[in-house]
C-alpha positions in Angstrom: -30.6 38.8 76.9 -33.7 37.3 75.4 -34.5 38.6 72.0 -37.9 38.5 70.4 -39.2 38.7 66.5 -41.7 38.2 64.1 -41.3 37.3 60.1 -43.6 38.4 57.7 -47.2 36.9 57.8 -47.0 33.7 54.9 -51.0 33.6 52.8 -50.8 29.7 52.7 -54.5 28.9 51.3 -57.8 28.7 52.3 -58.1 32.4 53.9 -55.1 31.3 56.1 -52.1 32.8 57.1 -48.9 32.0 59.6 -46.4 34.2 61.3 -43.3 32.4 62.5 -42.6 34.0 66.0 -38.8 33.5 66.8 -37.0 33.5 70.4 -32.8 34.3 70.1 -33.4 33.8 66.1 -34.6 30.7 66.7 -38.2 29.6 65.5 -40.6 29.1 68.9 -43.9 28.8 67.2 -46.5 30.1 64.5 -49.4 32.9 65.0 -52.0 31.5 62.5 -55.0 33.8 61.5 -58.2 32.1 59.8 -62.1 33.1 59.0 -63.8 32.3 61.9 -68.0 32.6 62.4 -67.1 36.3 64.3 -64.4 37.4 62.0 -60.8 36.3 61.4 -59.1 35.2 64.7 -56.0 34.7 65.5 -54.0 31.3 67.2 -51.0 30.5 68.1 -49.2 26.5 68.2 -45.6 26.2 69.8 -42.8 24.6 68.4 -40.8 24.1 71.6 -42.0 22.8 74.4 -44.4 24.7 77.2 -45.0 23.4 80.5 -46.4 19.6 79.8 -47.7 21.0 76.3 -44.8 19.5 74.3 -45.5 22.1 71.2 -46.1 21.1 67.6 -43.1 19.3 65.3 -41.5 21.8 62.8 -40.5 19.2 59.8 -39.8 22.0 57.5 -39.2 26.0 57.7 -39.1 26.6 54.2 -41.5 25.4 53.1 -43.5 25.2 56.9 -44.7 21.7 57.3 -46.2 21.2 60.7 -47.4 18.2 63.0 -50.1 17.4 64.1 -53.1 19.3 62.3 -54.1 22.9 64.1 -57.6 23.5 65.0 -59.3 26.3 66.4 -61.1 25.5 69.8 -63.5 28.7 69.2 -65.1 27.4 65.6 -63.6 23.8 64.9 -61.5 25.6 61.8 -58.9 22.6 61.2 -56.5 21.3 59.0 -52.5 20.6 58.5 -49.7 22.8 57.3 -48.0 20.8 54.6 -45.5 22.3 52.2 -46.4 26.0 52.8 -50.0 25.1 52.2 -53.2 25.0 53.8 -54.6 21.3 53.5 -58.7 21.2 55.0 -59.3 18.1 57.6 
């Protein structure tokens, strides 16, 4: 049986904030919320792989380092998750 949760949203700068999303405990990707021309919107970047997307690289859980950087397609809202922070591109 498949098991599905959700930690706490994380503030990590900048008017952003992440969401780890978990599959069977296990981490499967980050909701990411951000100002946005229309309001905050919400995204989402995988951590495991997804058809031929192979997902973003979890370095750290604690504190969240991603790769690559994360941009919004909708309003070009991009930068890098590095040490449980919010670095601009």
């Amino acid at each position: 049986m498949t098991t599905y949760s959700e930690d706490a949203p994380i503030d990590i700068g900048h008017g952003v904030a992440i969401q780890a999303r978990r599959i069977n405990g296990r981490i499967g990707g980050f909701a990411w919320w951000h100002p946005c021309e229309t309001g905050r919107r919400e995204d989402y970047v995988n951590t495991e792989p997804v058809g031929p997307n192979p997902g973003w690289v979890l370095v750290s859980d604690s504190p969240v380092t991603l790769t690559p950087s994360m941009r919004c397609l909708a309003c070009g809202f991009h930068g890098h998750v590095v040490d449980g922070r919010w670095v601009p591109v």
